[in-house]
N, C-alpha and C positions, 0 to 999 in steps of 0.2 A: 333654256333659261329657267331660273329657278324661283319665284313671288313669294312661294307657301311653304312654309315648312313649320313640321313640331319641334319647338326647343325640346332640354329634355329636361322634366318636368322630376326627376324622382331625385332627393336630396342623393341618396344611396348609390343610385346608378351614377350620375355626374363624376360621385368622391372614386369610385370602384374603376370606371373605363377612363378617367379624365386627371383625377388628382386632383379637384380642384372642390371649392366652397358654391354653393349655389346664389349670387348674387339679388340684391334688393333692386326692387320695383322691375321683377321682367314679364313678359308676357310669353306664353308660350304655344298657344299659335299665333304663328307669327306671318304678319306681312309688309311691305314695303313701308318705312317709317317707326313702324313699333320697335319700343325698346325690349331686349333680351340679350342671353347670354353669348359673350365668346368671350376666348382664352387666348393669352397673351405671354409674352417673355417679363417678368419683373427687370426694368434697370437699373444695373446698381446704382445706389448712392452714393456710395464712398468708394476709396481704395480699397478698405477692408470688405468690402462686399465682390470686386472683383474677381471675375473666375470661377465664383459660384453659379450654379442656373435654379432660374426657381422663374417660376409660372404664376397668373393668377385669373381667373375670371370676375370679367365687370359686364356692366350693361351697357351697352353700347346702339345705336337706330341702326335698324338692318336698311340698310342705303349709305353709300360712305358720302359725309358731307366734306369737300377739302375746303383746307383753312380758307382759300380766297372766296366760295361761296356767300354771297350776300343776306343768306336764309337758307332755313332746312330744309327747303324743296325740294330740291334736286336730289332729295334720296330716294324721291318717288322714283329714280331713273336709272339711280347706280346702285342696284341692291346686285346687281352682276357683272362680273368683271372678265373681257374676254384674254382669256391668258396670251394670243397671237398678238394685240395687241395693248396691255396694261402697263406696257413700258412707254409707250408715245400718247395715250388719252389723255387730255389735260385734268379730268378728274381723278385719276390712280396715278397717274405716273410719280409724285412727289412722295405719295406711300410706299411706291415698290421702289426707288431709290431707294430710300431710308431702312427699305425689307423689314417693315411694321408688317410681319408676316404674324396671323391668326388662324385659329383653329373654332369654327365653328362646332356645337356639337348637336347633334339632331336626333331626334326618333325617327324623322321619317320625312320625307318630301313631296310636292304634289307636282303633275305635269299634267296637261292634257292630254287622251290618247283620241286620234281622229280618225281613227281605221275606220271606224262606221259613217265617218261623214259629220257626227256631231263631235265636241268638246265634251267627253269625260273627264274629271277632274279624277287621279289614278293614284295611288298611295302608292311611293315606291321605299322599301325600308330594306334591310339585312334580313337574309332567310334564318341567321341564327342570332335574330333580336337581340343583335350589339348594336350600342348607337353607331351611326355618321358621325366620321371626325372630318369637316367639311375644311379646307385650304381657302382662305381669303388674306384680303389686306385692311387694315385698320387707318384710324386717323382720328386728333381732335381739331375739335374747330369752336372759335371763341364769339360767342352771342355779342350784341353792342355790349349788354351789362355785364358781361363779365363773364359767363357763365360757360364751361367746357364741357361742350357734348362730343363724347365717343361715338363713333360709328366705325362700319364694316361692309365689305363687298364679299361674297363669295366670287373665287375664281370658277374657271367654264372653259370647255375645251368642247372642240367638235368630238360630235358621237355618232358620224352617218355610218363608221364599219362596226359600231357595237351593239349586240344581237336584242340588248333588251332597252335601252336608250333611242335607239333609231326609230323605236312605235311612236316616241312620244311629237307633238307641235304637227302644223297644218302639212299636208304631201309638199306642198311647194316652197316650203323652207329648210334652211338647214339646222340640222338634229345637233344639236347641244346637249352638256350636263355639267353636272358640277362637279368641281376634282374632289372624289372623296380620297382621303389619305388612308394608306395603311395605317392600321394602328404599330407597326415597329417604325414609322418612320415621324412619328407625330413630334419628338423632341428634336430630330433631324431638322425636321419643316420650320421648327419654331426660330432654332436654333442658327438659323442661314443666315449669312452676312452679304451672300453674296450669288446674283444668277446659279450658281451651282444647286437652287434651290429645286429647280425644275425638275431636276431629276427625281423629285418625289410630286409629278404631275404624272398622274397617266392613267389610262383609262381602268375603272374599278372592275373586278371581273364580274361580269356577268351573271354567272353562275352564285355569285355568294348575295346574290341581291333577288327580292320578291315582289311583286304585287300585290293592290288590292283595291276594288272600286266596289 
């Protein structure tokens, strides 16, 4: 599971691997509750915008709060989303009907590695420093006064057979990660209407990914 992670912080890099504007009030390290970036499908407005596709990034709390939520607490808890089950949780399941499917975008994420027995907190990023375009689910949710806060979950999938994934969380749990997307299939993932979404889940190779503690 994934708490910590770097937005990406460089106006240039966002526009260059993302297509997108770097949005107001984000924080970029980021933890469960803070606001930052993810990227989205624009819905058309009109007929005359039909057919067209076009993207945009806002700021949104990395914890998805859904609309029935009484308060924004509960993002202390869904900042992860297990893709085995994010069709039946009562907190994602209304997002991934609707496939309010996002794209997260990261420098870099943090996991614990426990092989020594203690918690190292271990920076895991691309060996050839492209961002993470990370797969999640979106949603707003309306304050009493009015007021619409975005939020996001990243999706997660088991990583117990993947060679550099599998170091990370205590011996006696099971090894998690977060779906990173290929970047050919980024407009793909945005773009799904429908479960055929999945097939742009799957485990990132190993090999194109690095450490650092």
């Amino acid at each position: 599971m994934c708490a910590h992670f770097e937005s990406v912080k460089e106006p240039k890099r966002l526009k260059l691997f993302f297509n997108v504007q770097t949005p107001e009030k984000v924080n970029f390290d980021v933890w469960p509750t803070y606001s930052t970036t993810f990227i989205r499908n624009i819905t058309p407005t009109s007929s005359i915008d039909q057919g067209t596709e076009s993207i945009e990034s806002i700021s949104g709390s990395f914890g998805l709060i859904p609309h029935w939520s009484k308060d924004t607490k509960i993002a202390r808890h869904t900042y992860n989303a297990r893709i085995e089950t994010v069709a039946e949780k009562p907190a994602f399941k209304d997002a991934w009907r609707l496939k309010r499917l996002c794209i997260v975008p990261a420098e870099a994420i943090y996991e614990p590695d426990w092989r020594t027995g203690k918690a190292i907190s271990t920076k895991i990023f691309r060996a050839d420093l492209k961002p993470l375009g990370i797969a999640g689910i979106w949603t707003g949710w309306r304050s009493a006064s009015g007021e619409v806060i975005r939020s996001f979950s990243m999706l997660t999938m088991n990583a117990d057979n993947h060679s550099l994934m599998n170091q990370f969380h205590k011996p006696d749990e099971e090894k998690r990660m977060v779906a990173i997307l290929e970047e050919k299939n980024y407009a793909n993932w945005l773009n799904s209407k429908d479960d055929a979404c999945l097939q742009y889940i799957k485990p990132f190779d190993a090999n194109l990914l690095t450490t650092e503690q």
